[in-house]
N, C-alpha and C positions, 0 to 999 in steps of 0.2 A: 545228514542231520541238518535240518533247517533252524537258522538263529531269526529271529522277528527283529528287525527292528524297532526302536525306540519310538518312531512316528505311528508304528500298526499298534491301532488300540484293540483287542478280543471285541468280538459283536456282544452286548450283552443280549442278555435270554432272558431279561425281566429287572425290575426296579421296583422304587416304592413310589407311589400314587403320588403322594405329593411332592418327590423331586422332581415326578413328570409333568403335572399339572404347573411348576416355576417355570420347568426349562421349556414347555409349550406355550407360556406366556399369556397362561388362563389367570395367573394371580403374579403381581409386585415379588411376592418373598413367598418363603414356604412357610412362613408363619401366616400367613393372610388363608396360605391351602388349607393348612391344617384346621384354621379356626370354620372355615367351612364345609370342610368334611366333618367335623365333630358334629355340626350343627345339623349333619343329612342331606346337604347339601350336593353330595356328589355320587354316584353309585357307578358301579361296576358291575358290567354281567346283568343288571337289575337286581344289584341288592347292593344294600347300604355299605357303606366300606369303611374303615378306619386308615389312618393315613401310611400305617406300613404296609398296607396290603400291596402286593406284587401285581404288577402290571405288566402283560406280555402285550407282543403286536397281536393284532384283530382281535384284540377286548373293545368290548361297546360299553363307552364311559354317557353317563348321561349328569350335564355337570348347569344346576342353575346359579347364574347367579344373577342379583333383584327382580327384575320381570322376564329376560333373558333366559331361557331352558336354550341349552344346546347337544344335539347328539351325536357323539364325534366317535370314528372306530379309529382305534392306537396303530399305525401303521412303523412309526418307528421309534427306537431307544436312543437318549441323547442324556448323556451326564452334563453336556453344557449345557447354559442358557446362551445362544446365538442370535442374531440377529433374525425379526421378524421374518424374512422368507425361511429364512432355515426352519424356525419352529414350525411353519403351518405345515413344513413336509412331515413334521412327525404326527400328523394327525390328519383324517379327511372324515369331514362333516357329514352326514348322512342329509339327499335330497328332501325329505317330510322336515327335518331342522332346518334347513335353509328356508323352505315354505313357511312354516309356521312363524320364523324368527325375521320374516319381509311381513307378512301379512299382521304379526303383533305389532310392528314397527309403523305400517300404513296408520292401524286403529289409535295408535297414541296420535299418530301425527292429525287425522282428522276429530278426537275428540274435542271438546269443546273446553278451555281455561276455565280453571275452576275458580278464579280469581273477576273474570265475567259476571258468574253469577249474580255478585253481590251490586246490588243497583244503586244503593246509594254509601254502603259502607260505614261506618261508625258516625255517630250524629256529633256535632261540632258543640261547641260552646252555646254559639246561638242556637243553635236547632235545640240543644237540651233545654234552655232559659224560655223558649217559643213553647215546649213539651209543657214544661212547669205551669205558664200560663193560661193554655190550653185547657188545662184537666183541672176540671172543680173542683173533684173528689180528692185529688193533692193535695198532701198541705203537711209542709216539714212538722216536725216533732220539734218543741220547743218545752223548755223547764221551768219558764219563766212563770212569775202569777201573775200578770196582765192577762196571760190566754186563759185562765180559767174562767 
């Protein structure tokens, strides 16, 4: 008869999406997971998942979050959240997510400041009182009977 030790944890055979998505260090807390699973934000298998769904190794999670899509297949189970090298072993990125998530990263990096655009930016004091003077056809509203 074999007794286990207190150090040997059973391998789990499956968890819930969102304690894996914490302890792989895709989201802060599992409330941040949850709020973005609910939103659709995450799928499994390719299809939408809700956050008890069970997640075994070699499930294909496809998980965006803001402009970042990432496609990750679940390689291993971890009830802890550990230090960053420990999490990325629970997870390996598929190469077209690596591609796509350098190449969306180039296109932001060489877009153009949207803050550029604007060429001279809201008109000043003086620039609006030069505006006033400018335009014939201007001419404040007044209540007074002088104007009539």
């Amino acid at each position: 008869m074999s007794r286990s030790t207190p150090d040997e944890k059973p391998a789990l055979a499956a968890m819930r999406l969102d304690k894996w998505l914490w302890a792989a260090r895709f989201y802060k807390t599992r409330a941040l997971a949850v709020d973005d699973i609910d939103k659709g934000r995450v799928q499994v298998n390719g299809q939408v998942a809700k956050p008890s769904r069970d997640v075994r190794p070699q499930d294909t999670l496809v998980v965006r979050q803001g402009p970042v899509t990432r496609t990750v297949v679940v390689q291993a189970l971890s009830n802890l959240r550990g230090p960053a090298p420990v999490a990325q072993a629970l997870y390996a990125e598929t190469a077209q997510s690596i591609a796509a998530r350098s190449q969306a990263a180039e296109a932001r990096r060489l877009a153009a400041e949207p803050a550029l655009a604007i060429v001279q930016g809201r008109p000043t004091k003086r620039d609006r009182r030069d505006l006033d003077r400018t335009q014939q056809g201007w001419q404040r509203w007044s209540a007074s009977i002088d104007d009539a």
